[in-house]
Kinemage of the C-alpha trace (Angstrom):
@kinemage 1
@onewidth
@group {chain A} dominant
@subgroup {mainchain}
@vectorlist {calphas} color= white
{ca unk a 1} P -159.196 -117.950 52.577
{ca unk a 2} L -158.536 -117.297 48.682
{ca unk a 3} L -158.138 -113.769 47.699
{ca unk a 4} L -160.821 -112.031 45.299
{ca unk a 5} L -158.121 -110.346 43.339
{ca unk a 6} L -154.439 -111.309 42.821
{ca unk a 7} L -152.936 -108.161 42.265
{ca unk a 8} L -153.379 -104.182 42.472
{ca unk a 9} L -154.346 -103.755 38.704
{ca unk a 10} L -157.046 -106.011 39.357
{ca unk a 11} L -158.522 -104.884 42.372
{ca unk a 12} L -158.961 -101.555 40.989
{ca unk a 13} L -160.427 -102.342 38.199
{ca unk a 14} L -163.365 -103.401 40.576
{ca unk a 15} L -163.192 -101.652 43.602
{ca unk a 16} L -163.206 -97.914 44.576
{ca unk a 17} L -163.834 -97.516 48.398
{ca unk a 18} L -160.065 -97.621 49.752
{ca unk a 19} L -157.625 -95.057 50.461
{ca unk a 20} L -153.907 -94.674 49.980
{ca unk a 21} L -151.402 -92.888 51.476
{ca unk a 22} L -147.824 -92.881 51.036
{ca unk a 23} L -145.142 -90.720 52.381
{ca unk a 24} L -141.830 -90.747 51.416
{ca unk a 25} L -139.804 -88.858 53.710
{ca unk a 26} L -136.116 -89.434 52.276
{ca unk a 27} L -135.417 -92.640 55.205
{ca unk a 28} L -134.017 -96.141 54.253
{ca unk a 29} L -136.645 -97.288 56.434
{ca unk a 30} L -140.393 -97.749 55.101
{ca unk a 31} L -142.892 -99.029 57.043
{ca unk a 32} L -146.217 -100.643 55.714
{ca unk a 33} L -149.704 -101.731 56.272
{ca unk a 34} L -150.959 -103.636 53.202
{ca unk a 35} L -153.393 -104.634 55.004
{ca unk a 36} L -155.218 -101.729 56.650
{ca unk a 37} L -158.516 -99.292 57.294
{ca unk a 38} L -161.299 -101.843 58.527
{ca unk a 39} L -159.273 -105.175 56.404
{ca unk a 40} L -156.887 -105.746 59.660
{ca unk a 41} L -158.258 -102.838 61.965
{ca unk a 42} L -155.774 -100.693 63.362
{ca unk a 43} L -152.383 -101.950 61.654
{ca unk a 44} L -152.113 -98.500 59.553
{ca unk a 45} L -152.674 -96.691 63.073
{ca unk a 46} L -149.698 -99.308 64.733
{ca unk a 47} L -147.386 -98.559 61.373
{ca unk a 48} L -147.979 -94.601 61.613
{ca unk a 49} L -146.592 -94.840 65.202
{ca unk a 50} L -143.605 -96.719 64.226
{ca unk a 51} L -142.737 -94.409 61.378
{ca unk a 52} L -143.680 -91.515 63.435
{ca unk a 53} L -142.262 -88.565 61.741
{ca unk a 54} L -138.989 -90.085 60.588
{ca unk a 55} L -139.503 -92.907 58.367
{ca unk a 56} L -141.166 -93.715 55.023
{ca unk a 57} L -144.789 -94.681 55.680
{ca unk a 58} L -146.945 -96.876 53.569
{ca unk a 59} L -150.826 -97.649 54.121
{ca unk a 60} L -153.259 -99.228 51.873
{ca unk a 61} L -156.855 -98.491 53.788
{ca unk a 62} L -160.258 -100.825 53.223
{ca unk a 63} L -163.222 -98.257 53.520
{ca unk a 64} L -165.587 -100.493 52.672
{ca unk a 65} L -168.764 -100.748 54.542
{ca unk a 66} L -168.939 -104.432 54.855
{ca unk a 67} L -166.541 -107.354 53.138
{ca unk a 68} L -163.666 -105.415 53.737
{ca unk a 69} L -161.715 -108.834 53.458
{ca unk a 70} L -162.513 -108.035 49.197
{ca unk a 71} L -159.664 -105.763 49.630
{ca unk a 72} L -156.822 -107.865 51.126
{ca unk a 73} L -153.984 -108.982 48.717
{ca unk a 74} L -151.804 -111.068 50.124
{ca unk a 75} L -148.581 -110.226 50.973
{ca unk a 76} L -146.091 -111.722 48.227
{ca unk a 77} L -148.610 -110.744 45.719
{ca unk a 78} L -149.149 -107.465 47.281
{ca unk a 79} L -147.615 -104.750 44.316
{ca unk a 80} L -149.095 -101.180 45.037
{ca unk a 81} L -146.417 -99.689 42.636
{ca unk a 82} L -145.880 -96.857 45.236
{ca unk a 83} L -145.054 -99.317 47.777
{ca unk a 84} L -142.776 -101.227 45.968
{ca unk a 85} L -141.651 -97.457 45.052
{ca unk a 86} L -140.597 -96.433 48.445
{ca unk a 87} L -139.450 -100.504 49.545
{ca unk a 88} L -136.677 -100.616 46.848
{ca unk a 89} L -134.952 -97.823 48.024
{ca unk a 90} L -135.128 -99.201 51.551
{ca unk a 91} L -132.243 -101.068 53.436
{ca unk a 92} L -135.056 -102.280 56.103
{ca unk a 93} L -138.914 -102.709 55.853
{ca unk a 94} L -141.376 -103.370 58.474
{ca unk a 95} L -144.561 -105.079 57.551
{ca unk a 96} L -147.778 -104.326 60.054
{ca unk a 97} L -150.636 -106.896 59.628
{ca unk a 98} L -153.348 -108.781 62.172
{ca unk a 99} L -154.554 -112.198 62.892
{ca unk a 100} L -157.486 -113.046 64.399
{ca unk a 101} L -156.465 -114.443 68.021
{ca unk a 102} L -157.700 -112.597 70.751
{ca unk a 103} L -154.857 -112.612 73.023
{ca unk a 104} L -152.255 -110.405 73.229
{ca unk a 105} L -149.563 -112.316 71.159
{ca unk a 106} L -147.197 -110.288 68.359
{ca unk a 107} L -145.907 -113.143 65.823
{ca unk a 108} L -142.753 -111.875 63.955
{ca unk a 109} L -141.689 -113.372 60.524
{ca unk a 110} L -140.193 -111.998 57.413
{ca unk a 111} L -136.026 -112.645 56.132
{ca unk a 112} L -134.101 -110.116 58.738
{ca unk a 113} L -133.782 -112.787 61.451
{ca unk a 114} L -131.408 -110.121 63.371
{ca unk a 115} L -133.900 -107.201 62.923
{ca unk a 116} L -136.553 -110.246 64.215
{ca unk a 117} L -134.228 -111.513 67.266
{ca unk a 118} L -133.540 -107.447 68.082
{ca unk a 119} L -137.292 -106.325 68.205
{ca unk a 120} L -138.315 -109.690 69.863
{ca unk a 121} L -135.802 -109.204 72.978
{ca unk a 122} L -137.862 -105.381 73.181
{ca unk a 123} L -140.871 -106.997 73.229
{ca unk a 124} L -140.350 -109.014 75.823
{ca unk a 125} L -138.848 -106.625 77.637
{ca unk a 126} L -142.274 -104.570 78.037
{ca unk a 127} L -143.968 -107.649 78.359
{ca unk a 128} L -145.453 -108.344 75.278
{ca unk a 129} L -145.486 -112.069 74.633
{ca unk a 130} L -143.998 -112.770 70.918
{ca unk a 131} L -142.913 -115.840 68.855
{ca unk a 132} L -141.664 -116.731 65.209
{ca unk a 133} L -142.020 -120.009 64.800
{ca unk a 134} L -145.719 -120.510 63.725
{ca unk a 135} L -145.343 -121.543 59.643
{ca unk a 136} L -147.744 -120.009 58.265
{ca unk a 137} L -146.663 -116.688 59.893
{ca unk a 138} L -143.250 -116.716 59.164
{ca unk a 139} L -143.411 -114.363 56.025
{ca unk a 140} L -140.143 -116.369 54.150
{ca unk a 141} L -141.185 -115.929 50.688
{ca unk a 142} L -138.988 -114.336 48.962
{ca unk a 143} L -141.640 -112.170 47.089
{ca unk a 144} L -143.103 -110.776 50.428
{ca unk a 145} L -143.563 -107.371 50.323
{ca unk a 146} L -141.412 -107.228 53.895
{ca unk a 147} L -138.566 -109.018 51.813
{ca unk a 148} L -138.806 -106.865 48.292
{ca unk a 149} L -136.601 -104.121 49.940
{ca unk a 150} L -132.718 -103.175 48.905
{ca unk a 151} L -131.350 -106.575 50.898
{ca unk a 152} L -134.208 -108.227 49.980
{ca unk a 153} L -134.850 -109.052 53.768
{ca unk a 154} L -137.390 -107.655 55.991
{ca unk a 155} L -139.834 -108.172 59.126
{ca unk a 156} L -143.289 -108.802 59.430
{ca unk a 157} L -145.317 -108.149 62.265
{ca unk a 158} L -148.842 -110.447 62.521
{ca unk a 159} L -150.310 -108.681 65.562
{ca unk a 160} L -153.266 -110.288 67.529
{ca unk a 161} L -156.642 -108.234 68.549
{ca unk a 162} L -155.628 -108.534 71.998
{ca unk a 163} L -152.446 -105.811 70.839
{ca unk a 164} L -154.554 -104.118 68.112
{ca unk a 165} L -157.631 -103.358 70.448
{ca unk a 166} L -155.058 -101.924 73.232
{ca unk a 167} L -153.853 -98.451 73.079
{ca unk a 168} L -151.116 -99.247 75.537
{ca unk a 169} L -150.217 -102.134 73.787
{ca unk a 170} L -150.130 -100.394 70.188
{ca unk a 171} L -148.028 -98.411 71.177
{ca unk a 172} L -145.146 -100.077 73.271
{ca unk a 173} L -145.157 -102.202 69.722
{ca unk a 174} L -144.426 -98.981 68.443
{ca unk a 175} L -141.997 -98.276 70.967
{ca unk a 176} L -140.372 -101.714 70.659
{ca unk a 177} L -139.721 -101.432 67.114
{ca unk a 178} L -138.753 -97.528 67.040
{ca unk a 179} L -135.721 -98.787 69.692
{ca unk a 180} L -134.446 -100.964 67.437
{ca unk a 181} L -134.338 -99.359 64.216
{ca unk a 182} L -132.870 -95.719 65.681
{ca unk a 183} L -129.927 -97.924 66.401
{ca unk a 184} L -129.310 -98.472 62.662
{ca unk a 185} L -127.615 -96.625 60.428
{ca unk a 186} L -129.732 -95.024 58.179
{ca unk a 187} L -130.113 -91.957 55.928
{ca unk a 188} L -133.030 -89.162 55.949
{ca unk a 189} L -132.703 -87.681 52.831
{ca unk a 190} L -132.598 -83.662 52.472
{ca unk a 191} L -134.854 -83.820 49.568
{ca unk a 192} L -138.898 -85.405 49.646
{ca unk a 193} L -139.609 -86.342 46.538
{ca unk a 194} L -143.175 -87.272 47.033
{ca unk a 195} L -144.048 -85.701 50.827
{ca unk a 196} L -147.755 -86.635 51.143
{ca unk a 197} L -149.862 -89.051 48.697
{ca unk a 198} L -153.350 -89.931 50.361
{ca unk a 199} L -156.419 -90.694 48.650
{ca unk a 200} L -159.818 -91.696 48.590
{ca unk a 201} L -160.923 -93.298 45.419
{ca unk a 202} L -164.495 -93.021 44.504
């Protein structure tokens, strides 16, 4: 399906009924949902629980009663300038979106093929099924917002209904991912330079 707008400048030149909310909390980590609110239900709720209270956490929410879909940019065209903000200064990104299959099924993409092999082996190991070799999931363009970070590699997460509709299962994605980053080396900066940013435009 062919996006109604091809960048951020242009959807908001149109469209009012979507929210923002950005927190930078001094990590090399960011985590986003490009994609969230009622666009890909429930991926800003997945990519809060990864970033919990330690990383940097990015969400771009639909609020629009119906044709939500109006809102979705896709992802190497996606350029909120406060994501891209809080992605350059990041040594690893997480991308949270959903597909439409109805099984449980977590399909992992993006340029960090150890960061993909690492969170893959959790996933299986709390029996979540998982793959990365569907094409057109793979998230290997260079200009995907998963890959625009510091080493210009990062993952993407295409999560099925099946895992978005489960509370159990949103959150041992959650847990999954959580493992693997805490065994990186990464910095938490002292000083916040922009703490809480959440909108509602309109």
């Amino acid at each position: 399906m062919v996006d109604k707008y091809q960048n951020f400048a242009e959807l908001s030149r149109h469209e009012r009924e979507f929210q923002v909310i950005a927190l930078d909390r001094g990590s090399e980590v960011t985590i986003i949902a490009p994609h969230g609110g009622r666009i890909e239900p429930n991926t800003s709720e997945i990519a809060a629980l990864i970033a919990a209270d330690r990383y940097n956490l990015f969400c771009f929410n639909g609020l629009k009663q119906d044709d939500n879909r109006d809102l979705h940019i896709t992802s190497h065209k996606f350029d909120h300038p406060q994501a891209l903000a809080l992605i350059s200064k990041s040594r690893y990104v997480v991308a949270v979106h959903g597909c439409t299959l109805k099984k449980p099924m977590v399909y992992l993409g993006g340029l960090d093929i150890d960061l993909i092999e690492q969170i893959s082996r959790q996933l299986s190991g709390l029996g979540i099924a998982n793959e990365s070799t569907v094409q057109h999931l793979r998230g290997t363009h260079q200009h995907n917002i998963c890959n625009r970070g510091r080493g210009h590699r990062g993952v993407q997460l295409e999560l099925s209904r099946g895992v978005r509709d489960s509370a159990t299962a949103r959150h041992d994605v959650a847990l999954a991912v959580r493992s693997v980053l805490s065994t990186k080396k990464t910095g938490r900066g002292k000083g916040v330079t922009s703490p809480v940013n959440a909108r509602k435009n309109g």
